[in-house]
N, C-alpha and C positions, 0 to 999 in steps of 0.2 A: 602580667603582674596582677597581684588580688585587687580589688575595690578599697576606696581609702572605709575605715570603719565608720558608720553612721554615727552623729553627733548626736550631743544633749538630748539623749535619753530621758523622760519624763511620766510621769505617770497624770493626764487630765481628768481621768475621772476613778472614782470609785463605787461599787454597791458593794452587797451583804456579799454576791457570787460572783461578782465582773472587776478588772481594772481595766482599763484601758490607757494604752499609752502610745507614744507620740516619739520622733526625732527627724532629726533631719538627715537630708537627702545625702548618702554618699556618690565618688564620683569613681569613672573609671574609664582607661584606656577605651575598651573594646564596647562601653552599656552596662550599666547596671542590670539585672534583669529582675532582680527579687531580694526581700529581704527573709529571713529566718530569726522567728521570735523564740526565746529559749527562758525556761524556767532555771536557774541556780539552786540548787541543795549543795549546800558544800563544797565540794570539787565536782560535781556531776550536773553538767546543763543539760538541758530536755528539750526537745524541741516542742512546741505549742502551738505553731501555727507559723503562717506565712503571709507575704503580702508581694504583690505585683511591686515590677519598678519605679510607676508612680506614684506610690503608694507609700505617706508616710505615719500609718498609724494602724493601731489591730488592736481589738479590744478579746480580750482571754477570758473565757466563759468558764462555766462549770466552777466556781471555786468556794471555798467554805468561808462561812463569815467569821467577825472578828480574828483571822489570821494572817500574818505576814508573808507574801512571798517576795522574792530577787527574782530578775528578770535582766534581760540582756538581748542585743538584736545585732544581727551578721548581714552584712548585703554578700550576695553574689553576682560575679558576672555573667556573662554570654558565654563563656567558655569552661563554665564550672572554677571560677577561682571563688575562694570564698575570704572576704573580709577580714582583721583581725576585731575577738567583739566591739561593741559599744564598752562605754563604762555601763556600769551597772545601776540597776534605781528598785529599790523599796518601798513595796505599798504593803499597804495594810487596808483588808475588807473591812467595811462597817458591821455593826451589828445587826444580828439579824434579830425576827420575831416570828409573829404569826406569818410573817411575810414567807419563812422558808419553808412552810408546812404546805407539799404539793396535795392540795382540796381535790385534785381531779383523780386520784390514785384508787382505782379500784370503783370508780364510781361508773352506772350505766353509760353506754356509747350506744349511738348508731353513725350512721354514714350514708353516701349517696349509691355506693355499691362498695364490693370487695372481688378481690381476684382467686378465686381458690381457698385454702385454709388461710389468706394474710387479712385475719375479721377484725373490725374497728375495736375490741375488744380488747388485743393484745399491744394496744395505743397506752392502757392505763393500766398492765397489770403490773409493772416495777421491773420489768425486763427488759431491758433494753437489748435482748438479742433476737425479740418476736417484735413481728411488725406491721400495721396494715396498713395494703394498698390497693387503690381504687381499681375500678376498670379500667382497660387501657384504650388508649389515645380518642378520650372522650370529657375533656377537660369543658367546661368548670366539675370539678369534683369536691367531696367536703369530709371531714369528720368532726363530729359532734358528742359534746360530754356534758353528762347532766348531775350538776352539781348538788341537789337536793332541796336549795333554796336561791332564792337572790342574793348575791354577796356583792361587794366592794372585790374587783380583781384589779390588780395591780400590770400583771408581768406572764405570759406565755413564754414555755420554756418547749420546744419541737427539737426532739432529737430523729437521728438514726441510729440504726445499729455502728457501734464503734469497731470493729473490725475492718483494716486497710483493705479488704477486698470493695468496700464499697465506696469506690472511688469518689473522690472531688465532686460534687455535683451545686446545683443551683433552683432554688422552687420557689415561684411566685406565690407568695400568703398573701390573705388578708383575714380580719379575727372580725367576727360577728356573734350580736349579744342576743339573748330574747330572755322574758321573763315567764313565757307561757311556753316557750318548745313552737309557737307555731310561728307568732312577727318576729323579725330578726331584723337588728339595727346594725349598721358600721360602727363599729368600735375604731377598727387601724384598719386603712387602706391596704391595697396591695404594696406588698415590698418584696422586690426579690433577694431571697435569705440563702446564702451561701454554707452548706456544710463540709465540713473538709475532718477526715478521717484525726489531721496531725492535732485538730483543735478537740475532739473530741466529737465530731459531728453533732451538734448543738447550736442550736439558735435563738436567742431570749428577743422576746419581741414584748417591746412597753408599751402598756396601753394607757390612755389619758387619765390624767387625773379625771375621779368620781364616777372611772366606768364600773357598772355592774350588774350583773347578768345570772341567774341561774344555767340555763343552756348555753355553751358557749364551743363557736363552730370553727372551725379552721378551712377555707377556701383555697383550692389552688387550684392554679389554672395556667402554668404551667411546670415544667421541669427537664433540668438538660440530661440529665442523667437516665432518663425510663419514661415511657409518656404515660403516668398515672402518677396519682399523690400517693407520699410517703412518707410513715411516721413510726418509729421504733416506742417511743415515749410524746405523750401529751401530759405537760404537767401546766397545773393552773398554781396561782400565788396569790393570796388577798395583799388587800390593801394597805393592813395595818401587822 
């Protein structure tokens, strides 16, 4: 028999591109094994992402500010039954500003190396189907975007290419500032950043209030997916 359907659906946060939402834990016969986050348009739900069995909350990337989406989440079990949905919940993005203007788009890159034709370059041209990646299995690795002046940055946005052949994977960031290209400060520690094809392969990483930086580099030093760093798109975000 399916999973009973996950409760009290909720939405905890919102920004200009992210909601995030929240419910509780369904039960079942055989184990929960996972839940399934789904967008609503009308009669057509989309899936958006997933979350393990323990797991009750997934915040949905990529979205346009001040606009409304429905949302809806499925548990399934251990044996492929899948839930009847949740109820449904309704968020609404904030408005956006200068904030949604990617400053890093087209602007000079370098890196710590590259593998072939995948050159730090193709990090910032607006393609998200080129992409580069460092030498392989020689981690810590970086890529670096030089934004033209010192700014106030808010929010790193690290995609992959969005095509399901590139499977689920996992890359340990951390975001580092400089204001000359040559001393680099910690901005945001290491965090390991999950991309997943269903969500859009995308990962918004927040940086503190009042960080800001002209150069600003992306370190990884690990990944489960390929052992060298990988980035279809770097987009940077001011602060206002």
């Amino acid at each position: 028999m399916p999973p009973t359907a996950p409760g009290n659906l909720r939405a905890t946060a919102v920004s200009d591109a992210s909601v995030t939402l929240a419910w509780s834990a369904s039960t079942d016969n055989v184990g929960v094994a996972g839940y399934r986050i789904r967008r609503i348009m009308g009669s057509t739900a989309t899936p958006v992402g997933s979350a393990g069995a323990d797991v009750t909350m997934f915040t949905v990337m990529g979205l346009t500010a001040s606009t409304s989406y429905v949302f809806d989440v499925q548990a399934v079990d251990a044996v492929g039954n899948v839930s009847a949905p949740s109820g449904q919940v309704t968020a609404t993005t904030s408005a956006g500003g200068s904030s949604v203007v990617n400053v890093a788009l087209g602007r000079p890159t370098s890196a710590s190396g590259c593998m072939q034709s995948y050159v730090s370059g193709n990090a910032v041209d607006g393609n998200a189907n080129t992409y580069w990646e460092s030498a392989n299995s020689a981690f810590p690795q970086w890529l670096q975007v030089d934004l033209g002046s010192v700014i106030g940055v808010r929010r790193v946005v690290v995609a992959l290419p969005p095509a399901a052949v590139w499977a689920a994977r996992s890359q340990a960031v951390s975001v580092q500032g400089s204001a000359d290209g040559v001393s680099f400060g910690l901005l945001l520690g290491s965090a390991v950043c999950t991309f997943d094809p269903l969500s859009g392969n995308t990962v918004t990483l927040a940086l503190p209030a009042g960080a800001a930086a002209r150069h600003l580099r992306l370190v990884f030093s690990a990944n489960s997916g390929w052992p060298a760093g990988q980035v279809s798109e770097f987009r940077v975000f001011g602060a206002a």
